[in-house]
N, C-alpha and C positions, 0 to 999 in steps of 0.2 A: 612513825618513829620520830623520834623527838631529836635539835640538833646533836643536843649530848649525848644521846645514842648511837647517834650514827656516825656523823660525820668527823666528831671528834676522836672517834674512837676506829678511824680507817688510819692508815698509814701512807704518806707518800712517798715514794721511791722513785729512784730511775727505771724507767721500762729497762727488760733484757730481753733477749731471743726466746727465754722462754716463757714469758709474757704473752708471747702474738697469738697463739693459741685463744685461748681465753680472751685480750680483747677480739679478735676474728668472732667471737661468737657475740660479743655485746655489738660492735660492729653491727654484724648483718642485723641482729635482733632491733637497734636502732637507726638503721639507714638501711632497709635491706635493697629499696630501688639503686642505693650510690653508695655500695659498701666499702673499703678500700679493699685490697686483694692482701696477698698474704706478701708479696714481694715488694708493695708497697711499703709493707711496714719494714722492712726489712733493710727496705733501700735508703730508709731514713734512718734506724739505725745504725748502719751502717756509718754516719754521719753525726753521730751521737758521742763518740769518744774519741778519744787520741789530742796529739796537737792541734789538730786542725779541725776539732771538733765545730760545725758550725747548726748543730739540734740538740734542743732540749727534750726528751720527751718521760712522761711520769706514769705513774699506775697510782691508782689508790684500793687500797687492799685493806676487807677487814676478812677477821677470820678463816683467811686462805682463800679468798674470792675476792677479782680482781670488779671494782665497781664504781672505778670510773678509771679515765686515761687522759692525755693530751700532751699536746707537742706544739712546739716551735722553733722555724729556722729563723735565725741571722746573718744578712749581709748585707755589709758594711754599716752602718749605721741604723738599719733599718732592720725589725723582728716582724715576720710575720705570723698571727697565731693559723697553728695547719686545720687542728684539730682540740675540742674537748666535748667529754663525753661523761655521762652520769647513769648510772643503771636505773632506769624508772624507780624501784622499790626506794631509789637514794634520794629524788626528787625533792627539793625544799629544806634539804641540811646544812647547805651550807657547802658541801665538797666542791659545788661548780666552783664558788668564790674561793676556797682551798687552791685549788687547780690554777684558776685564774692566778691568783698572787706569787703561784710559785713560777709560772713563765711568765710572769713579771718581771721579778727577780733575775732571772734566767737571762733576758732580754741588756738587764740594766751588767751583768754579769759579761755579757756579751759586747759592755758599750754601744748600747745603741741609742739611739735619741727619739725613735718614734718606733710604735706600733700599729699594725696595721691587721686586720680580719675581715674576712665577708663573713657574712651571716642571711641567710632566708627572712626574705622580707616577711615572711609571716610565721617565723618563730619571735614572738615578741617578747616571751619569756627571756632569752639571751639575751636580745636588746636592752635589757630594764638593766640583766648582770652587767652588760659591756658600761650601759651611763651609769651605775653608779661608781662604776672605776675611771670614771672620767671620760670615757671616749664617744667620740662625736663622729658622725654621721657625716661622713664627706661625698659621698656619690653612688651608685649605682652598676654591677653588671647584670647586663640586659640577658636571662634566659641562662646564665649562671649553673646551677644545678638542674641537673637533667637526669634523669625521665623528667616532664612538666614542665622543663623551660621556667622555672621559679625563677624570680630574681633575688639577687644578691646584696644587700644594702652593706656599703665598705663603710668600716668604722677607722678609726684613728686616733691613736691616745698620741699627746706628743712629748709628757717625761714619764716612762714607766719606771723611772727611778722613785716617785712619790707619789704613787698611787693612792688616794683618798676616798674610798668606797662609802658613799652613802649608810648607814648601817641601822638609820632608823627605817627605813624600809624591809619586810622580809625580805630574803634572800629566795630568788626564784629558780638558784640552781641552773641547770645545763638541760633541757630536753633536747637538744639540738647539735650539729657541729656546725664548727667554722674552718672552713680550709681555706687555705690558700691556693692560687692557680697551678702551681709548679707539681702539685703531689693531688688535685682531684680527678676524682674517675670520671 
């Protein structure tokens, strides 16, 4: 599929409750050893709205199938990205960077001054999306994601208010997630 097929042509929204369904099934189908659970999702957004909302979290929906997701908390100055997700058939459109830009957005929405993600050291695909949004490679958790004990390479943008994505490059999209510590299985 072509970008202007696909990914221009999905919609991004706020996840809602009845969202979790449908991502639960991309979920498992994409992480099925470290899937989140249903209460996970729940408990974020729970955390999603009101005054004190401190999550962002999105669905990208075309034609009543939801085909990609992600989320992000902020506190205090600091956004961490939890979660993004792309439905294999969506690979290479463009929605990861879609996704990404809008908890960018989200983040600078939030006032915050830095971002921060782990990511699989050997999802390199993400890695290429995370640098060409700027973010840099500051350290390492050791054993990270489990089953396999993979490690975790931490990235860090430090103003998601001017994100500048590389765009002569294709876009390698999302095969992977990125969470943060406080919400991984």
């Amino acid at each position: 599929m072509t970008e202007s097929a696909t990914s221009a042509t999905s919609v991004l929204r706020e996840m809602r409750w009845w969202d979790i369904d449908p991502v639960l099934r991309m979920e498992r189908e994409l992480f099925p050893e470290d899937a989140w659970s249903r209460g996970m999702f729940w408990s974020e957004l729970a955390h999603a709205r009101g005054p004190g909302a401190s999550r962002r979290y999105l669905v990208a929906e075309q034609d009543g199938r939801v085909v990609g997701y992600a989320g992000l908390v902020a506190s205090g100055e600091q956004a961490d990205v939890q979660t993004i997700a792309v439905a294999r058939d969506h690979w290479g459109t463009g929605l990861g960077a879609r996704l990404l830009t809008e908890l960018l957005r989200a983040a600078t929405a939030f006032e915050c001054t830095e971002v921060l993600l782990e990511c699989r050291v050997d999802n390199t695909r993400a890695q290429r999306l995370y640098e060409r949004f700027g973010f840099e490679p500051i350290g390492f958790r050791r054993g990270y994601y489990q089953p396999g004990n993979v490690d975790a390479l931490v990235m860090r943008l430090t103003d998601p208010a001017t994100p500048v994505p590389d765009t002569s490059a294709p876009d390698p999209s999302v095969p992977g997630t990125e969470r943060g510590t406080d919400n991984h299985a």
